[in-house]
Backbone as CSV, one residue per row, in Angstrom:
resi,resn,N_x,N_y,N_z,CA_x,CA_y,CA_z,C_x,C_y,C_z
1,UNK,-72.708,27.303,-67.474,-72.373,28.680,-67.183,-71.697,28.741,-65.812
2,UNK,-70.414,29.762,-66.015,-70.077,29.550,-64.287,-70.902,30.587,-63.402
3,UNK,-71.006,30.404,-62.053,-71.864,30.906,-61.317,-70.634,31.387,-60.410
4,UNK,-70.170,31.057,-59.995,-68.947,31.833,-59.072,-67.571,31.115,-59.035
5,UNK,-66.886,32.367,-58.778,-65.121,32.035,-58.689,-65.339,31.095,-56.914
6,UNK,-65.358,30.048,-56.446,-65.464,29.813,-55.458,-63.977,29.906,-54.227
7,UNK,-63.031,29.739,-54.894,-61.520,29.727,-53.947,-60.721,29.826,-54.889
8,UNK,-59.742,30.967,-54.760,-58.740,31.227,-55.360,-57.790,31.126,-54.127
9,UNK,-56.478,30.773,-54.560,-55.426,30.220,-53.958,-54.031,30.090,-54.133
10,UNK,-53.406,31.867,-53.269,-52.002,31.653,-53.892,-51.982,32.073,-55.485
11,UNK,-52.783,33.012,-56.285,-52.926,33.206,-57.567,-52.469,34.769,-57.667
12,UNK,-51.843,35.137,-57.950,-51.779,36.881,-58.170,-52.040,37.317,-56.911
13,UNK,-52.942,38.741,-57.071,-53.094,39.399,-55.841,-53.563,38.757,-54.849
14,UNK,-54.052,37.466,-55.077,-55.075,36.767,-54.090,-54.350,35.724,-53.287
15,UNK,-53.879,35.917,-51.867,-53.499,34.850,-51.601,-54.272,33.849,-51.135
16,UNK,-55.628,34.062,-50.374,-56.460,33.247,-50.237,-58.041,34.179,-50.847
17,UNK,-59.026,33.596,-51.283,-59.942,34.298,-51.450,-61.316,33.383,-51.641
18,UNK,-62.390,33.274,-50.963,-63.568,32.424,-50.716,-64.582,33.650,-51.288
19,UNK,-65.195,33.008,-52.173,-66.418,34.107,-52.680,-67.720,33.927,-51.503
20,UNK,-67.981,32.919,-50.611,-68.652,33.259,-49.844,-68.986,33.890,-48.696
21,UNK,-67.369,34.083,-48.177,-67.456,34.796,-47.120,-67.228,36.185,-47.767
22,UNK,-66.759,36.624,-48.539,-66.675,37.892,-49.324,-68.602,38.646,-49.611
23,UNK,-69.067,37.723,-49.961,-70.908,37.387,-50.593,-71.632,37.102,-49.937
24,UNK,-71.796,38.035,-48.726,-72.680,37.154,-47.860,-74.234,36.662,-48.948
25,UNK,-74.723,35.468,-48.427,-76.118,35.282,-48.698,-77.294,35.942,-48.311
26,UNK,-77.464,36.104,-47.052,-78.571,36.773,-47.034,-78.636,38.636,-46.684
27,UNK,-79.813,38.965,-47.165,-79.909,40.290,-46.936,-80.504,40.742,-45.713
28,UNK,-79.388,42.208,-45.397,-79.562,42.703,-44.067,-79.769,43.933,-44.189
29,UNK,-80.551,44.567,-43.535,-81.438,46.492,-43.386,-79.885,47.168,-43.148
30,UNK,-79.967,48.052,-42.690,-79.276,49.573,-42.559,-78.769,48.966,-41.180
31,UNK,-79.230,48.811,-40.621,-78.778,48.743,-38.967,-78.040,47.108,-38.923
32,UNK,-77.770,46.355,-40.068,-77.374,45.117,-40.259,-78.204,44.241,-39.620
33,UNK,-79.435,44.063,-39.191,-80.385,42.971,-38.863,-81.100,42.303,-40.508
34,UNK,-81.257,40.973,-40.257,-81.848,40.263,-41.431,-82.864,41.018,-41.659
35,UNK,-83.070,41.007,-43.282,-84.397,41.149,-43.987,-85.357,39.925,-43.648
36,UNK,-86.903,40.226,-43.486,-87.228,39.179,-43.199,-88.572,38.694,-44.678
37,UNK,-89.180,38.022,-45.519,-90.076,38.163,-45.769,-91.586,37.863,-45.108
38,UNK,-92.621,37.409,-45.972,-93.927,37.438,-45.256,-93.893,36.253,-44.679
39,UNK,-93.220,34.934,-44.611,-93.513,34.283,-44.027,-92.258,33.993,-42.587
40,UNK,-91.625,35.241,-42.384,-90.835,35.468,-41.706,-89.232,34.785,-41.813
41,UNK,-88.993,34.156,-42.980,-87.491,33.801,-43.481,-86.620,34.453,-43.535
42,UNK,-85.499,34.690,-43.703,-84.761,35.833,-43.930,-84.627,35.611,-45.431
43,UNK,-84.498,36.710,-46.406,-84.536,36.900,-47.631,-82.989,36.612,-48.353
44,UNK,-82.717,35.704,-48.853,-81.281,35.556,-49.689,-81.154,36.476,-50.772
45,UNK,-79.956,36.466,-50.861,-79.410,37.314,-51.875,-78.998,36.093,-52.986
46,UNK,-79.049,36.584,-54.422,-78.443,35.187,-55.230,-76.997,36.001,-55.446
47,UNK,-76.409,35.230,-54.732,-74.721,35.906,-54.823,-73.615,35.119,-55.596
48,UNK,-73.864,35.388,-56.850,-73.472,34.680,-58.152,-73.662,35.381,-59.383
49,UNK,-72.618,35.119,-60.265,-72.499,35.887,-61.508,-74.176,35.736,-62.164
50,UNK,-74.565,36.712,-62.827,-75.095,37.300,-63.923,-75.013,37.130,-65.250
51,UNK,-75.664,37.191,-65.959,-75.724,37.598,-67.631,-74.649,38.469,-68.188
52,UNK,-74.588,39.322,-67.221,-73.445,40.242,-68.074,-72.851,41.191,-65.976
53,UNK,-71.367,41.063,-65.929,-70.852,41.078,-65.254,-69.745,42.416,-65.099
54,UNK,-69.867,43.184,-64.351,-68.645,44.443,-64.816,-67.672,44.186,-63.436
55,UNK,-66.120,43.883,-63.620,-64.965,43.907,-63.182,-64.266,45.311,-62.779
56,UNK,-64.520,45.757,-61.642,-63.751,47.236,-61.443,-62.496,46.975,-60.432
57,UNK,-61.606,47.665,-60.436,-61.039,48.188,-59.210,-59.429,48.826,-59.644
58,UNK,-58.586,48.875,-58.814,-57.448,50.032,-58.823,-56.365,48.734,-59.511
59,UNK,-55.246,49.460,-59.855,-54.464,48.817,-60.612,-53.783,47.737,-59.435
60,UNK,-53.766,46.480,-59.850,-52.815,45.319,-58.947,-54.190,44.745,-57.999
61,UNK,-55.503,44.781,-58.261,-56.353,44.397,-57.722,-56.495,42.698,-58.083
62,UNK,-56.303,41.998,-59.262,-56.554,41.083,-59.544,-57.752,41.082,-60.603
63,UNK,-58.086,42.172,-61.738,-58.610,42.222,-62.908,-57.735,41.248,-63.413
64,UNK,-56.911,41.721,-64.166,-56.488,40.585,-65.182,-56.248,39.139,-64.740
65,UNK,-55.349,39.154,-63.959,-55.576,37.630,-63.517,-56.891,36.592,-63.193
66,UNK,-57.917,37.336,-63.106,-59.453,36.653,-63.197,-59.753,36.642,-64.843
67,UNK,-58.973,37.628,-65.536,-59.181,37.344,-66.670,-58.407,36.096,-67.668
68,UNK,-57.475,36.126,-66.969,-56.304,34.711,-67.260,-56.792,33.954,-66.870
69,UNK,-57.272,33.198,-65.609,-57.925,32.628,-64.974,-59.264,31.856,-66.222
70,UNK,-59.838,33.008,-66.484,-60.827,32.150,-67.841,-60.297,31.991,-68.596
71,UNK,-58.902,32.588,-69.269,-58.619,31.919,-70.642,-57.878,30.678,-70.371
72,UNK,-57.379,30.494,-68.818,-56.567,29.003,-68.638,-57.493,27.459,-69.084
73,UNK,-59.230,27.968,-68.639,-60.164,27.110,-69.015,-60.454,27.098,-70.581
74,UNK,-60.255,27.689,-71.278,-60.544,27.537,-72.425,-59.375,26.808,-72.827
75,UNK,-57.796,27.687,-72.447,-56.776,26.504,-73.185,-56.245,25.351,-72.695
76,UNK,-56.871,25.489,-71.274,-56.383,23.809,-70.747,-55.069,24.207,-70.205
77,UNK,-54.460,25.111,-70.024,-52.955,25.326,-69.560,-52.736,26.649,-68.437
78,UNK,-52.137,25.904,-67.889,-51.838,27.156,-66.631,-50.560,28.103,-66.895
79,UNK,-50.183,28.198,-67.907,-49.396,29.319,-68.578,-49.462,30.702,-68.051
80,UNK,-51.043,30.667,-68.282,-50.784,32.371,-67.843,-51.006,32.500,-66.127
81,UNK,-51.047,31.836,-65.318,-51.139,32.008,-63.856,-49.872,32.087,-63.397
82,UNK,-49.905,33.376,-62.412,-48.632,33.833,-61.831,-49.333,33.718,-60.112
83,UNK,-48.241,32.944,-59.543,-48.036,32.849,-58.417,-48.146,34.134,-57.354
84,UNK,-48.530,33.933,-56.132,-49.083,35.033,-55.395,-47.427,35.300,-55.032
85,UNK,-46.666,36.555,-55.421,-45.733,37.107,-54.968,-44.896,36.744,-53.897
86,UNK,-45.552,36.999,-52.632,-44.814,36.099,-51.367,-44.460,35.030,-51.319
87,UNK,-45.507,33.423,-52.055,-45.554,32.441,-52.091,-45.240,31.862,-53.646
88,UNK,-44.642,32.031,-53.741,-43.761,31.256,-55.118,-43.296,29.612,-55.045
89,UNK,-43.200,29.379,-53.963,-42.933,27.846,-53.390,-44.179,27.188,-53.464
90,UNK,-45.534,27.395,-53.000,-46.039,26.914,-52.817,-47.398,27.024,-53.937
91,UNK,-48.511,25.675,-53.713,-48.665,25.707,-55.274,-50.093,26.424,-54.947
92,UNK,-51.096,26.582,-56.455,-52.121,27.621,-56.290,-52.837,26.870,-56.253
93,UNK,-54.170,27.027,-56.454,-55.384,25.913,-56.650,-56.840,27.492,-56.968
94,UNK,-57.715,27.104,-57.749,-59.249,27.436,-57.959,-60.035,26.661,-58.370
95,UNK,-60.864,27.204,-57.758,-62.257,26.492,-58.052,-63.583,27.446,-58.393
96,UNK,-64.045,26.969,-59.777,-64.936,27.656,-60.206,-66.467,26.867,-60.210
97,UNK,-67.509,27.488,-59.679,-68.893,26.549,-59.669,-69.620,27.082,-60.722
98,UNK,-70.146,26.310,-61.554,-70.868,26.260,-63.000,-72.036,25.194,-62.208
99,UNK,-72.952,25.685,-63.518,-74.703,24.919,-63.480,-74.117,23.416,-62.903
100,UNK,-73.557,22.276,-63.474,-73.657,21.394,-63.698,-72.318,20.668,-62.614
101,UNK,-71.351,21.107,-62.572,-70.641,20.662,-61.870,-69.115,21.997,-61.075
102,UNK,-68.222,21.731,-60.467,-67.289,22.706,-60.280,-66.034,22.057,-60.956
103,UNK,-65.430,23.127,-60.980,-64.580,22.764,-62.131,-63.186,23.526,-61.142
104,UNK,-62.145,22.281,-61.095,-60.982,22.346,-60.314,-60.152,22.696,-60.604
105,UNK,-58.872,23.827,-60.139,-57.415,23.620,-60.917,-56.821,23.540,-60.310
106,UNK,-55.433,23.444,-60.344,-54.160,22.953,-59.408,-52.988,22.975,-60.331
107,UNK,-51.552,23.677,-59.599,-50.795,23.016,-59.910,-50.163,21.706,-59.976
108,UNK,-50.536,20.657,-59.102,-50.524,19.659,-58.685,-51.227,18.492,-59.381
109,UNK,-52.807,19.255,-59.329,-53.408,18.349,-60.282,-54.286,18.979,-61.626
110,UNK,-54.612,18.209,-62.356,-55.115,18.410,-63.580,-56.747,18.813,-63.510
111,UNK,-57.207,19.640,-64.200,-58.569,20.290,-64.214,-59.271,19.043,-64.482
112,UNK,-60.365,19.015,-63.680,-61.570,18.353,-63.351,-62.839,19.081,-63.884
């Protein structure tokens, strides 16, 4: 199962995009200080896809292209990936993290 889009790169709307700095891990109160629990840790957040996942935002956000993005893994072909607008020269790359291993793409190189 994948667990997160980890780096998108140069792909559609996204010219660079890290799901972790987007996700922070741990949780913070109202006033942004860490949550702490009882043994005084700070409390993580699991900041990773779900069972069932809802995609929102305004038109040219990068919905569909996350949706291309999964069908490139199913067909093995980077067909449907369109280059980030500005950067047409230069090549894309993602990386998606699943249970078991991450799974690479590239124009350059071949999915791993």
């Amino acid at each position: 199962m994948i667990k997160k889009i980890k780096i998108l790169k140069n792909i559609g709307s996204f010219l660079y995009f890290d799901w972790d700095s987007v996700n922070p891990s741990l949780q913070i109160d109202a006033n942004c200080n860490p949550v702490l629990d009882k043994k005084g840790d700070q409390k993580i957040i699991s900041n990773q896809f779900n069972k069932f996942n809802v995609l929102f935002g305004e038109n040219g956000t990068g919905k569909t292209t996350i949706v291309n993005l999964f069908k490139t893994l199913n067909e093995d072909s980077n067909s449907l990936i369109n280059k980030n607008w500005d950067h047409e020269a230069d090549p894309f790359f993602f990386e998606f993290e699943t249970d078991s291993t991450n799974i690479l793409f590239s124009d350059r190189y071949p999915k791993s």
